[in-house]
VEXFI-820778 format. One record per residue (C-alpha): z negated, x, y. Coordinates in steps of 0.02 Angstrom, whole numbers, plus 50000, padded with zeros to 5 digits. Each point is the difference from the previous one (the first is absolute). Example, Ala and Ser with C-alpha at 12.3 -4.5 7.8 and 13.67 -1.06 7.14 Angstrom:
// residues 2
496105061549775 500335006950172 
***
This chain:
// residues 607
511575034850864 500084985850093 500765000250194 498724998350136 500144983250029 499644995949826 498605010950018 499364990250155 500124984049901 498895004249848 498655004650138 500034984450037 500164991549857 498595010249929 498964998450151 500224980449983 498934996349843 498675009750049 498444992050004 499014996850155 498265007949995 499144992150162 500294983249926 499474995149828 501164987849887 499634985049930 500834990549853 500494984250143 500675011550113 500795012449884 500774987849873 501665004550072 499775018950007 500835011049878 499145006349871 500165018149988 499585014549895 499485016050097 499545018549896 500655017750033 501005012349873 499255017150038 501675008049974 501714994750097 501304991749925 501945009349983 501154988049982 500454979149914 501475002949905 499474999849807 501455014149975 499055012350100 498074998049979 498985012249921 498444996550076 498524988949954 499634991050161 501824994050053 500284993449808 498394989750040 501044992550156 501604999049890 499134990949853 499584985550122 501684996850067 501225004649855 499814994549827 500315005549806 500514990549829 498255000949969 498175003250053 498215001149944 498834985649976 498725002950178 498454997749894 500365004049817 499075012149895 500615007949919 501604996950080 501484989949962 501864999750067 500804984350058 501494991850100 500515003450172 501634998050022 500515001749818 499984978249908 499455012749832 499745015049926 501355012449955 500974995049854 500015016149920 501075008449865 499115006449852 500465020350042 499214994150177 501755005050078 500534985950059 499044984850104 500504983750064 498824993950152 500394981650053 499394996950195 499344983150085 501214990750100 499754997050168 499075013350070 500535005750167 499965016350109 498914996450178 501154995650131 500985016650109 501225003150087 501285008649871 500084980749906 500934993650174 498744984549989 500504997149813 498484997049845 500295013749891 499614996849833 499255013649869 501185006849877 500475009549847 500955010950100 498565005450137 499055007349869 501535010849932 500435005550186 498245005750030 499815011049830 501635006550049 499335006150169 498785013149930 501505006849930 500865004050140 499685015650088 500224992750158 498164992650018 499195016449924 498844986449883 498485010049938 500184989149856 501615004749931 499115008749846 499494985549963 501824990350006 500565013349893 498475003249866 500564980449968 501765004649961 500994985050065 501395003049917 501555002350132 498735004350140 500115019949991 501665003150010 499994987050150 498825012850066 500925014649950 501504994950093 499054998350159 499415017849995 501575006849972 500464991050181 500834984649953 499104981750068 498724992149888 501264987749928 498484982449997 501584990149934 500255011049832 499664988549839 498915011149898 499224997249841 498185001550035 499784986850158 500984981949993 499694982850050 500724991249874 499964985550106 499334995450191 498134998949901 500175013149836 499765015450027 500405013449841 499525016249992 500475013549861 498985015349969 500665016049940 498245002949914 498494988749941 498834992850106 499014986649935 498914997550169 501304997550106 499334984950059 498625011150082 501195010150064 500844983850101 498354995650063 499685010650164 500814993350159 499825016650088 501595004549905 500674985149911 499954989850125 501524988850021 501145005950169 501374989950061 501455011550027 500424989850175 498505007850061 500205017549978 501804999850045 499364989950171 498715014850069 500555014749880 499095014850023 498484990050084 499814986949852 498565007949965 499214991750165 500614984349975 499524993049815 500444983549956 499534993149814 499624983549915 498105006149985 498554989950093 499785011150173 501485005250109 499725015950112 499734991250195 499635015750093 499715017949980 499415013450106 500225017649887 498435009749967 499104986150064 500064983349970 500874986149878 500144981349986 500614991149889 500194979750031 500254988449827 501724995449953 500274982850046 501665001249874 498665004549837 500094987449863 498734987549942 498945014049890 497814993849981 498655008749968 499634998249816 499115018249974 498484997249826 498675014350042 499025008349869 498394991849940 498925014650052 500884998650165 498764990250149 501025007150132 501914992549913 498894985249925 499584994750186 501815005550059 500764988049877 498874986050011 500445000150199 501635002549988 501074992749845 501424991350033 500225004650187 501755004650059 500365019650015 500005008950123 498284993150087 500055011450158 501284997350134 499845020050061 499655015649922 499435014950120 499865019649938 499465012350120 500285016949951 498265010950029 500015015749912 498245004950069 498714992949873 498494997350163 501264989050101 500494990049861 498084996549921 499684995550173 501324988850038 499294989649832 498264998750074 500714994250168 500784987549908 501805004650060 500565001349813 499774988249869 500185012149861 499375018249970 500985008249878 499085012949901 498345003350101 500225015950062 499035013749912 498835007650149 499634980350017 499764995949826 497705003150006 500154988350155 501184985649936 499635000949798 498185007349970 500055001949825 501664991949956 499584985650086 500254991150174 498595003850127 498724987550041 500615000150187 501794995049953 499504987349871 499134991150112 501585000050107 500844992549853 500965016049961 500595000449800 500585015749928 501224999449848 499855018949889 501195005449878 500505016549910 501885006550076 501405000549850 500165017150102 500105019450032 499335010250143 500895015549955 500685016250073 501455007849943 500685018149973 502005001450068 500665006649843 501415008350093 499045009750112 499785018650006 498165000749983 499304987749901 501704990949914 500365006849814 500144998149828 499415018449960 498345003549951 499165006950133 500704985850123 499314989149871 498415008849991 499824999250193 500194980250034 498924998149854 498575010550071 500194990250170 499804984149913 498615007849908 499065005550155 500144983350079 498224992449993 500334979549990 498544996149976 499425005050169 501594992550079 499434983449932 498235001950027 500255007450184 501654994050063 500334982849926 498194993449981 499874999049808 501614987150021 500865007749862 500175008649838 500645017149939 501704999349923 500255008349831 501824992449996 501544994250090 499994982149949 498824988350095 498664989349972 500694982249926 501755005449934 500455002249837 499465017549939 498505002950099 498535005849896 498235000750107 499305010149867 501435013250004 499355018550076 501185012450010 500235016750125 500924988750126 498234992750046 498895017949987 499145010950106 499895016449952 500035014550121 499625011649856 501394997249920 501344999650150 499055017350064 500555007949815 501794990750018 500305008950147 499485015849948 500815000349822 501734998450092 499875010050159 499464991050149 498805012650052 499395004750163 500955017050017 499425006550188 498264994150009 500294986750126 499054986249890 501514991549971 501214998649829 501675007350002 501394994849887 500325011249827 501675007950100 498485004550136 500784988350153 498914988050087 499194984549903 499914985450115 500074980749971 500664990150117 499334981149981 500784986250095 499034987850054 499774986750147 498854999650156 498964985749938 498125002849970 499944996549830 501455013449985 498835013550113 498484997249907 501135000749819 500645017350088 498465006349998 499664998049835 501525007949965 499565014450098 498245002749913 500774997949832 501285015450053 498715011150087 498954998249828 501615008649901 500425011250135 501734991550049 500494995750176 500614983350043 500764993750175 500534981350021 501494994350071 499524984850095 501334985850051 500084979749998 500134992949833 502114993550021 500205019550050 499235007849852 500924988249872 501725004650078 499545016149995 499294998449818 501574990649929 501115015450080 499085011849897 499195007250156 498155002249951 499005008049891 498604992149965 499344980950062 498794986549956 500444982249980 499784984349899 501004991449882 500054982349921 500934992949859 500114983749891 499064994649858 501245011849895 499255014350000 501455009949962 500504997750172 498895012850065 500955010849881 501405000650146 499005012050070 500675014449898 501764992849962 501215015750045 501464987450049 498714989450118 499615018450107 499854997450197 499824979649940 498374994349911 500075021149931 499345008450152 499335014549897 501865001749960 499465004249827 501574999649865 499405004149817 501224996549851 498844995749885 499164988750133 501454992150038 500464995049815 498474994549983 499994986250159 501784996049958 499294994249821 498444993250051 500984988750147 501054993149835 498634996649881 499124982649979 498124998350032 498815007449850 499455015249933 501425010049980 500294999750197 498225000650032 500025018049918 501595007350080 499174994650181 498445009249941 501125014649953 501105000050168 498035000750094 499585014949914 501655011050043 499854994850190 497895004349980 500475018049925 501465003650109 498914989350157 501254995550126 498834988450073 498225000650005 499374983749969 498264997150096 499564982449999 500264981049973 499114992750138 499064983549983 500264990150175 499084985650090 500794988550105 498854988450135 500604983450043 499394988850134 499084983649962 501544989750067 501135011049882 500364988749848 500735006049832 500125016250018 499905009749861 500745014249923 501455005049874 500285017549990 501874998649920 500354986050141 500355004850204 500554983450039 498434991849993 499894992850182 501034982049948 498164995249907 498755004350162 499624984450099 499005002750163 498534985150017 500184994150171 498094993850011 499425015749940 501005009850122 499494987450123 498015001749956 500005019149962 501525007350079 500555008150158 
***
C-alpha cells in the first residue's frame, strides 16, 4: 500500500485531469489538454505484479503497462497472433519440446527509480526471471499450475527446493529457461506443446519484469509496476481509482489494425486511424464502481467515456431490442455487442462435507441442484435476455465450442432433481419442509456471493430455485478480493463467478485440472482419469483427435458437475461520440493503445 503521502499525491494527480463542467472545451483552447480515457471496472483491482494476479480487472491494468512475446491482432477475425516483443515466431522443434524465440532490439523498460537514471534495455534474460517468479513460493502466484502444466524443464525442482526452506536460487542454469544470448531466449519443454506461442501471449503473466525492480520495493512491487508496455501506472488510490499516463520511453509501434469487411464500426476505426503512432491517449482513468446505478449514471452524465457491459437492470433503457436507444443516438452514443468467450458459473467445493464427493449420492446431490436451477429465467429476469444458456464449459469463439451442443449442464428439470434427491436419501425426516442429508443431519448450502445488485437479485433466484426442491440456502456475502482469498484457501462451499479464456478452448479445461486446485480449480476437483485426459489433450496438435478427448474431459466434469455452468453472457459496451476506435477483442485486454479521443467532438458534445 502506498504511504500517506503517496496517497495524498494521486488525489491530486487524479483530481488534476478532471474535466471542468461549468466551462465547456473547445478544440483552440483545449489543443494542449491531455487527452484522456475515463470508464469504471465494477470490481477492484488486487494487486500489478504479473506473479500474483488472478483476477480479471487488474490483468486489464497489467496488460497495458507490461508486455508479452506476442499478442493478438485488435481487429482480426477470426483472430491471429503476432509480434510484440518477440522479431518472430518460435522456432520450434518437431516433438514441440523445444522453442527458440528471437526478441526486437531496443526496446526499453519506462523510466524508475530501481534503473538509477540508466535506459534499460529488454532482454533474453527478463523473460526467464519472470517465468521463474511463479515458481517461487515466495509470491504465492495463482498461476503456478500453469508454470508447471508447461514443464520447463529445471523449473520444479527450483521450486521444490524453495519449499523445503532453502532461497529460490534465480541464478540456477536450468534446462527449460535460457537466453542464449542478451536477445534469444530458449526454452525446453518436458512435454509437447505445439501452441506455446499462445501461451506467451498474455501480459498479465508473461509479462517481461526487470529483476532491479522487484529487488528495489520487494514485497510492495506489486504497487509499483514498471514494463516496456504503452501506459505506466501514475497514480492509484486502492478500491477506488487508477491512472495510468502513456510511456514516454514506448517505441515507435503504428496503428496498422485491417478490420473485417462486415465490420462498419473497425471499417470507420481504421479508415480514421491507420498509421497513427500508438498509444493515442496521454491518460487512462478507471474508477472502480461496483454498484451497476452509479456507474450507468456516471455514463449519461458524461463523466465516463466508456460503459463497459451495460448493466443488466439498464439494459430495456440503453439497448431496446439489442440496439442503442433513440435518446442516446441522438447524443452520438455507439454501442459495440459481442458474445463473451466466457462462463458464469457456480461451483461445488469438492472437499467440503456437504456437497464435495466423488460417491454417488454427493454426485447425485450437486447434480439435482444444477438440475433445479431454472436459467432460463435468470437470463430472461436477471440479465435482460443478454445471454445464453450454457450446455458446456468452453465459450463462445474458442476452439471446441458447439452452439448446437445440449447436454444436462444447460437443463431445467425439477422433476428430475426432486427424484435425485429422493432415490439417495435427502429426505425431509422431521416435517420441517426442509431436506436432510441421507446420515439425517442438516442440508444447507451456503453460497458466497457479493453485495452488488446484480449478485442480490441472482440470490434470489437462487433462493426460489432451492425453495422449489425443498433445500435451504443462506449466502455468505463479502467484497469480491475477500471471497477469492477465501475461495483459493479452500474456504467456501459454494460461489458464483465468471471465467474467460483464449481462443484455445482447452484452456477452460483448467477448470477441473486436480494439480491447478485453489488456482484456476476452485471446485478443487482432482479426477485421474480427468487429469490424463487434460495432460494429453494440452500435448496434442489441433484436429480431431484433440477435439474428441476435450469433448470427452466435458462430459466427466458434466456427470461428476463440479461446476454448474449457467451462462455465456453476450455484453454491450457504449462509447461516446468523441471516443474513436474502440472496438472490441475478446482474447485482447490491452486494447486502450488503439482509442483516440476527438478533441472537436469532445469539444462540441462533451462535458
Amino acid at each position: 500500500m502506498f504511504r500517506a503521502a503517496a496517497i495524498v499525491l494521486a488525489g491530486a494527480l487524479l483530481a488534476g485531469v478532471a474535466r471542468p463542467a461549468a466551462e465547456p472545451l473547445t478544440a483552440a483552447a483545449d489543443a494542449a489538454a491531455p487527452k484522456v480515457l475515463r470508464y469504471a471496472f465494477r470490481v477492484a483491482e488486487t494487486t500489478f505484479d504479473p506473479a500474483s494476479i488472478s483476477d480479471l480487472y487488474s490483468a486489464i491494468i497489467v496488460a497495458n503497462i507490461f508486455e508479452a512475446p506476442y499478442e493478438y491482432e485488435f481487429l482480426a477475425r477470426p483472430v491471429r497472433l503476432r509480434l510484440a516483443t518477440a522479431a518472430a515466431m518460435p522456432e520450434s522443434s518437431a516433438d514441440f519440446k523445444t522453442f527458440t524465440i528471437r526478441l526486437k532490439p531496443g526496446i526499453f523498460f519506462s523510466d524508475d527509480p530501481a534503473f538509477k537514471g540508466k535506459p534499460r534495455e529488454l532482454v533474453a534474460a527478463d523473460y526467464v526471471y519472470s517465468i521463474k517468479r511463479h515458481a517461487d513460493p515466495r509470491w504465492k502466484s495463482p498461476r503456478v499450475s500453469t508454470i508447471e502444466q508447461e514443464q520447463f524443464l529445471g523449473l520444479a525442482e527450483l521450486r521444490q527446493a524453495a519449499l523445503a526452506g532453502k532461497p529460490f536460487d534465480y541464478d540456477r542454469d536450468i534446462e527449460g529457461l535460457r537466453a542464449l544470448d542478451r536477445h534469444t531466449l530458449q526454452i525446453k519443454l518436458g512435454a509437447p506443446d505445439p501452441r506455446l506461442a499462445e501461451v506467451l501471449s498474455d501480459p498479465a503473466v508473461f509479462g517481461a519484469v526487470a529483476r532491479e525492480v522487484v529487488e528495489a520495493y520487494g514485497e510492495h512491487v506489486g504497487e509499483h509496476p514498471v514494463g516496456t508496455g504503452p501506459f505506466r501506472l501514475a497514480a492509484w488510490k486502492r478500491s477506488s481509482k487508477i491512472a495510468l499516463d502513456r510511456n514516454p520511453t514506448y517505441r515507435d509501434v503504428f496503428y496498422a489494425e485491417e478490420a473485417p469487411a462486415d465490420d462498419r464500426i473497425a471499417q470507420q476505426a481504421v479508415q480514421r486511424l491507420k498509421g497513427r503512432r500508438l498509444p493515442m491517449l496521454d491518460r487512462v482513468e478507471v474508477s472502480i464502481i461496483e454498484e451497476a446505478q452509479p456507474r450507468w449514471l456516471s455514463f449519461l452524465n458524461r463523466e465516463m467515456d466508456l460503459l463497459e457491459q451495460v448493466p443488466e437492470d439498464f439494459t430495456f433503457a440503453a439497448i431496446p431490442n439489442d440496439k442503442v436507444a433513440p435518446n442516446l443516438a441522438r447524443k452520438g452514443i455507439y454501442a459495440v455487442r459481442y458474445p463473451r468467450s466466457d462462463l458464469s458459473l457456480s461451483y461445488f467445493s469438492m472437499e467440503d462435507p456437504v456437497v464435495g464427493g466423488y460417491t454417488p449420492e454427493k454426485v447425485a446431490l450437486r447434480r439435482a441442484i444444477a438440475l433445479a436451477v431454472d436459467t432460463e429465467a435468470e437470463i430472461r429476469q436477471v440479465r435482460r435476455g443478454q445471454a445464453i444458456v450454457a450446455h458446456q464449459l468452453i465459450g463462445p469463439g474458442s476452439s471446441g465450442f458447439d452452439p448446437a451442443l445440449r447436454s444436462e449442464m444447460g437443463e431445467f428439470d425439477r422433476a428430475r432433481a426432486l427424484a435425485l434427491l429422493d432415490m439417495y436419501g435427502y429426505v425431509d425426516r422431521d416435517g420441517d419442509g426442509w431436506r436432510e442429508r441421507p446420515d439425517g443431519s442438516p442440508l444447507v448450502l451456503e453460497y458466497a456471493t457479493q453485495p452488488d445488485n446484480l449478485n442480490r437479485q441472482l440470490n434470489q433466484q437462487w433462493k426460489r430455485n432451492m425453495d422449489a426442491i425443498g433445500v435451504r440456502i443462506v449466502f455468505r456475502i463479502a467484497q469480491w478480493p475477500e471471497q477469492l482469498k477465501a475461495a483459493r484457501a479452500g474456504k467456501l462451499m459454494m460461489w458464483g463467478l465468471g471465467n474467460t479464456a483464449g481462443p484455445d478452448g482447452g484452456d477452460f479445461l483448467r477448470l477441473g485440472y486436480g494439480p491447478s486446485k485453489g488456482q484456476s480449480n476452485l471446485a478443487r476437483f482432482d479426477l485421474p482419469e480427468y487429469n490424463r485426459l487434460f495432460e494429453q489433450i494440452k500435448s496434442l496438435p489441433d484436429g480431431a483427435e484433440r477435439d474428441a478427448l476435450m469433448w470427452r474431459a466435458e462430459q466427466l466434469m458434466i456427470a461428476y458437475m463440479p461446476y454448474k455452468i449457467h451462462v455465456h453472457r453476450i455484453f454491450t459496451d457504449l462509447a461516446q461520440p468523441w471516443v474513436v476506435g474502440f472496438h472490441r477483442n475478446v482474447f485482447l485486454r490491452d486494447f486502450w493503445k488503439y482509442v483516440d479521443i476527438d478533441r472537436d467532438e469532445l469539444a462540441r458534445r462533451g462535458p
